[in-house]
N, C-alpha and C positions, 0 to 999 in steps of 0.2 A: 586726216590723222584720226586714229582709232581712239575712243574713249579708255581701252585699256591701255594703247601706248602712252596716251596723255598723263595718265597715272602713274604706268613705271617710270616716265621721265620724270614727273617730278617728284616720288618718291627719291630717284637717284640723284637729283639736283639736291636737294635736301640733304642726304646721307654727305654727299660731297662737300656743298656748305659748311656742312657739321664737323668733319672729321678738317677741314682746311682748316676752322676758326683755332686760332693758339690758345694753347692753355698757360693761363695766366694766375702766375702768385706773386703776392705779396710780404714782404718778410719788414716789419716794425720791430724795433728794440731801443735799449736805452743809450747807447752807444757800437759805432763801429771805429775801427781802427782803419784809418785809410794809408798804409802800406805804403802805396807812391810818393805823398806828400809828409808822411813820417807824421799825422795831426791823428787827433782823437774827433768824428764827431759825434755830436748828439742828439738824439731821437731822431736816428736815419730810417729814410724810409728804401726799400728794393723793389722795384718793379721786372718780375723774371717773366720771358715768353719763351716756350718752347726750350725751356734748359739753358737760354741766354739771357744774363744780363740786359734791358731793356732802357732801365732808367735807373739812377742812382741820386737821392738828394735826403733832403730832410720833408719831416710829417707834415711840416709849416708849408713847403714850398710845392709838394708832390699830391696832387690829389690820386685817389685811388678807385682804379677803373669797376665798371661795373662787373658783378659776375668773379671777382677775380677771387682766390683760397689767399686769405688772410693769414697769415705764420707769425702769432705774437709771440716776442722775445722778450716782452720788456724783464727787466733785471737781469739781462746780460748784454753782453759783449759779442759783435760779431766781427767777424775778421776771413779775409779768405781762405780754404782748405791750405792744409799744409802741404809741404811736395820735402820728400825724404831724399835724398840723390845718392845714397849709397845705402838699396837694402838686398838680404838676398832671403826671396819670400818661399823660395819650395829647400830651404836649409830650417831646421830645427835647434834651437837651442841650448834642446838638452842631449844632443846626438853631434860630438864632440871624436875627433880620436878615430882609433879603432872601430869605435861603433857605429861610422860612418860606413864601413865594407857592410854594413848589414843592410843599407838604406840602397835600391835600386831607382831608378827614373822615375817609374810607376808610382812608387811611394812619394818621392818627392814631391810630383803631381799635387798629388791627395795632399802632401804638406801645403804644397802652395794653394790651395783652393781654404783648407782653413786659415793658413797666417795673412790671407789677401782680406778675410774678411773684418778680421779683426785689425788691421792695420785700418781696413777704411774707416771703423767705427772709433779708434782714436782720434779720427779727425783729418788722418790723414792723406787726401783725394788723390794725391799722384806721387807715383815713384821710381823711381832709376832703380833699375834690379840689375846688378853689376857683376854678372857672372854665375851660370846657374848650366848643371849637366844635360847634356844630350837634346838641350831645345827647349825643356821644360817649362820655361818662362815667357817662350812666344806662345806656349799652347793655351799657356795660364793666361796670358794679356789676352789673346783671340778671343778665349769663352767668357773673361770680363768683358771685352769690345759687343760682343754678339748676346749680351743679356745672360747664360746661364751662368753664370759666375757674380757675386758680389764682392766689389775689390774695388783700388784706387785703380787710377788711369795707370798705365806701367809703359813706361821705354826701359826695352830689356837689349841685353848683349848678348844671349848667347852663351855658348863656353868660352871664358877666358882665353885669353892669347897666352902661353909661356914659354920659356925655355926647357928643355930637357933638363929634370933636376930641381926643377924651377919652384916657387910658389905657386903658380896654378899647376904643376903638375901634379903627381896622386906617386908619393914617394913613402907609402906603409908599407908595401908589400916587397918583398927580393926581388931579385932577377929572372927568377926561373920562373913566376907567373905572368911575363909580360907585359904590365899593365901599366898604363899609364894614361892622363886625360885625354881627351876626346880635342883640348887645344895645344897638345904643345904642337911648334915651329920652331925652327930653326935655319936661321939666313936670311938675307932681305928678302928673296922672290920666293921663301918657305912662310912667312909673314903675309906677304900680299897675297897666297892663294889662301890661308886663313881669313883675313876681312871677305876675302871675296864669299867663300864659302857662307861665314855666319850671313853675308847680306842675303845671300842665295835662299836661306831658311828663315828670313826674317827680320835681323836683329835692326836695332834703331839708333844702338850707341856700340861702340867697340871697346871692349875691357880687356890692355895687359897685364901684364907686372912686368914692373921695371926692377924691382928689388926683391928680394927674399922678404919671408914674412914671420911673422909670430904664430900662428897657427900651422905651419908646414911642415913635416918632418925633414931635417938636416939641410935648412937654409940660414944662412945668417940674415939676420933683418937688416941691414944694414948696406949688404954687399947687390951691388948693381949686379944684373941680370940681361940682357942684350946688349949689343952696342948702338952707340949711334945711328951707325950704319941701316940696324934691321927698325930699331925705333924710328927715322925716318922714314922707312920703308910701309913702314906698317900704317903709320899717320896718314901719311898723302896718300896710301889704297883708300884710307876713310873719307878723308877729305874727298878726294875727287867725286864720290860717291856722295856727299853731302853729307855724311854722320857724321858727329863730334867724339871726339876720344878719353877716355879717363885711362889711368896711369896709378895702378897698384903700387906707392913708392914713397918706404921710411927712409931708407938709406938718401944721404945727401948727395954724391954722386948720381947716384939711380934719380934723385929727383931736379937736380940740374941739366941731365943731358935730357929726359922728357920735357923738359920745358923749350931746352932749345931747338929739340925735336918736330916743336908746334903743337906739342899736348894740350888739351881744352882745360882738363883738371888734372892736379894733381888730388890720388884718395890716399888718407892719412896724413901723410908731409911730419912725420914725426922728428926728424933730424935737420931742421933748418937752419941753413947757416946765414949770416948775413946777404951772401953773394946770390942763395937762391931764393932768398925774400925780394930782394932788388931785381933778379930775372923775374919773378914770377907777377912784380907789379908791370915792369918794361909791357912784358906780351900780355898782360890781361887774363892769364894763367887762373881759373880760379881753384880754390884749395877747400878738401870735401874731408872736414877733420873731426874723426868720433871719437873726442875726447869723453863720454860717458863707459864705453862702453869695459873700458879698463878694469871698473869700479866690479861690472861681472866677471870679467876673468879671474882676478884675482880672489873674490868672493864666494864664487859658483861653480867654476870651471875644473876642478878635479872631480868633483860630482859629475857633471856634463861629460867627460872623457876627453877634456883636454890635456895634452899630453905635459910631463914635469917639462922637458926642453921648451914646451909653449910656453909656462908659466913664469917661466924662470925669464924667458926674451920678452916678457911681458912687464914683472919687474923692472928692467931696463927702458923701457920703452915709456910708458904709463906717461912719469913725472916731465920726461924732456920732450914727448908730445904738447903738453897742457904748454912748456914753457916756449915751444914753437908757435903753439896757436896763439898765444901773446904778443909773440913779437911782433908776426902777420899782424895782426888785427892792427897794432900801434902804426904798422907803416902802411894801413891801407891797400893792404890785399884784396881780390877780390874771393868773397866767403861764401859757402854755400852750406846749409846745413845737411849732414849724411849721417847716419848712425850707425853704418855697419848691422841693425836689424838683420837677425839670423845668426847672427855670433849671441847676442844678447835676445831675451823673448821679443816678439813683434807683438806691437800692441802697446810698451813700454817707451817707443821710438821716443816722445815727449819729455822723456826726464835728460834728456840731451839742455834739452833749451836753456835748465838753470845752470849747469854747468858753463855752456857756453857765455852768463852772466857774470857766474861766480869766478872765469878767468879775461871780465875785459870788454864783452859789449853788454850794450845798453840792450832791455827787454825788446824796443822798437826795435834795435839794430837784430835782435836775431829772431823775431819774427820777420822781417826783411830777408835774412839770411833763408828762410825754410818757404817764404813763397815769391817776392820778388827776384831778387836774386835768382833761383831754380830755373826762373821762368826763361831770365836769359840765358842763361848756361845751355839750357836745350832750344836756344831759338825759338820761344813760344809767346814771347813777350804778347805778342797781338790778342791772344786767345788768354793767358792763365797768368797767375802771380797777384792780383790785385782785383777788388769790388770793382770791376768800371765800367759802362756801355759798351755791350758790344763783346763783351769774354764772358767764357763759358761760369756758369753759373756754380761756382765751388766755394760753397759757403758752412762755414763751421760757426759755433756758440758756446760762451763760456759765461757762468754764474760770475758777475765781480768781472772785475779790470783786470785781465795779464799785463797792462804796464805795469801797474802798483805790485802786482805777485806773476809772476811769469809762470810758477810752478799749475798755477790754475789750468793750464793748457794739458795739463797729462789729464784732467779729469773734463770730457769735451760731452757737452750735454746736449748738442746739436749738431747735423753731418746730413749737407745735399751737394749732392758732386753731379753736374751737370742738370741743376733744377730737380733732381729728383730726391726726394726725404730719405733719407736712410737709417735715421736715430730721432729720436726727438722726446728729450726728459723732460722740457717746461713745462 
């Protein structure tokens, strides 16, 4: 063997060495919130390799490795990234109405690429984007996935599933221009080539409506929207496929037979009546309810270009949402936090959380709701939802205790979504 081979060799033994050994951080603070156990602890210490969770204890109990990037917190509060389950990141806030015929794919894009960044920097590492045009939201998750983009983790749907008419369909325009969304269906086997298709171009979760909506033109919010029949139909293309389903659905009706359907979630649930509080605990149904987001429509939204017919189904809607979400909560529904983010600015998604105190759960119970909970709703338990050996490293930071003030959470002064730093105020 040649003295220069001998040399390249272990020059490349070395390079190898080097790039194999894991990059190791350490995150210290004054307290964490540990999620699973519903407990506060104190002076936790986080041992992260390689974007995972590695070790998890206290400063007393966990020595800390050589070499390793030390992340002091002290005087705050760590707790896992949030997970959103109902946002739509390439929709604009203030692009409402009419003014939506102005906004093409393209644009979108470009919307999604900035409200992706700003969501993450709220704190919030992962989110269910629940219906979004022409693909845009697989293109946006890919170039988060693939490094050129900085965003939360995304499971995206695709174009909504709807009826002709429907709440996902695109009902501004007359007759004589053609137009309408890129999802409606109609009949069971007009349904199952829609799941098939979004699966075809990507999608992770499949988004109907079951009911009319508040922001649509000339849908009643109330009134069911497919029958059984095609909602069965539509479920079990997902299921077979392994995706889980969410269900656009205020109207009672519309949110009873999605349940009995085998819908994963119900989004909204504004009209709940006894009957489909008790279905929705039977099947384990969970309910993705954006009681904040009202407070903009009514507030913001003739600005925005939502239209009088929206604002006016909104009136209605608002107060007997908030008093659904109560009842849920009381009889132990299963809850997820969703904000509808894209109706309301993204980036703001956090001011949900006191709301969801101010009608019923406890501060634990609905940070539970925004990362526990998510985790299972999309089968990720293994990997996301909580601090704990072995899941991905989505850790957020807040000055002061969100038990004692929940509100502390809209203002998030620490954000690493898979080990890697992406804020950091301390």
């Amino acid at each position: 063997m040649s003295n220069i081979f001998r040399a390249v060799l272990f020059i490349t033994l070395l390079i190898t060495s080097t790039l194999s050994k894991a990059e190791i951080s350490v995150i210290i603070a004054d307290k964490m919130i540990s999620v699973e156990n519903a407990k506060i602890i104190t002076k936790p210490l986080i041992i992260i390799e390689d974007g995972v969770i590695s070790a998890v204890g206290t400063q007393s109990d966990i020595s800390i490795p050589e070499d390793a990037n030390i992340i002091d917190l002290s005087g705050h509060t760590i707790l896992p990234g949030l997970m959103d389950m109902h946002v739509h990141l390439t929709s604009d806030a203030s692009v409402h109405g009419y003014k939506r015929l102005q906004r093409d794919t393209s644009r979108a894009a470009i919307t999604g690429v900035m409200k992706a960044e700003r969501t993450l920097m709220a704190g919030f590492t992962t989110v269910r984007n629940v219906g979004a045009p022409n693909y845009a939201d697989i293109a946006l998750r890919d170039a988060i996935n693939e490094g050129d983009v900085k965003g939360p983790r995304m499971f995206v749907s695709g174009p909504s599933i709807g009826v002709t008419g429907g709440h996902c369909d695109n009902n501004l325009l007359p007759f004589e221009y053609g137009v309408k969304s890129e999802g409606v269906a109609d009949g069971p086997w007009a349904v199952r080539t829609k799941v098939r298709q979004n699966i075809k171009y990507g999608a992770d979760v499949i988004k109907f409506c079951a009911t009319g909506g508040v922001l649509s033109k000339g849908t009643k919010v109330g009134a069911q929207q497919f029958s059984f029949e095609e909602m069965k139909a539509l479920i079990d293309e997902a299921h077979l496929r392994g995706l889980t389903v969410a269900a656009h659905a205020h109207g009672t009706d519309g949110i009873k037979t999605a349940i009995k359907a085998g819908v994963d979630s119900i989004e909204h649930g504004s009209f709940l009546d006894k009957e489909a509080i008790k279905l929705a605990k039977k099947h384990g149904t969970y309910l993705s309810m954006d009681i904040y987001v009202t407070e903009y429509i009514l507030g913001e939204g003739e600005k925005a270009g939502i239209l009088e017919e929206s604002l006016a189904k909104e009136r209605t809607v608002g107060k007997r949402q908030r008093e659904s979400f109560s009842n849920a909560l009381k009889a132990g529904v299963n809850m997820v936090f969703g904000s509808d983010a894209g109706v309301y600015p993204h980036g703001d998604n956090a001011k949900q959380l006191s709301r969801m105190v101010q009608f019923g759960m406890s501060p634990m119970q609905a940070i539970q709701s925004a990362t526990l909970e998510p985790a299972k709703l999309l089968k990720k338990s293994d990997t996301l939802g909580s601090i704990q050996t072995g899941k991905a490293a989505d850790i957020i930071a807040v000055k002061g205790d969100p038990i004692e003030d929940i509100s502390l959470l809209e203002t998030v002064g620490f954000v690493m979504k898979e080990g890697v730093v992406y804020l950091n105020k301390s």
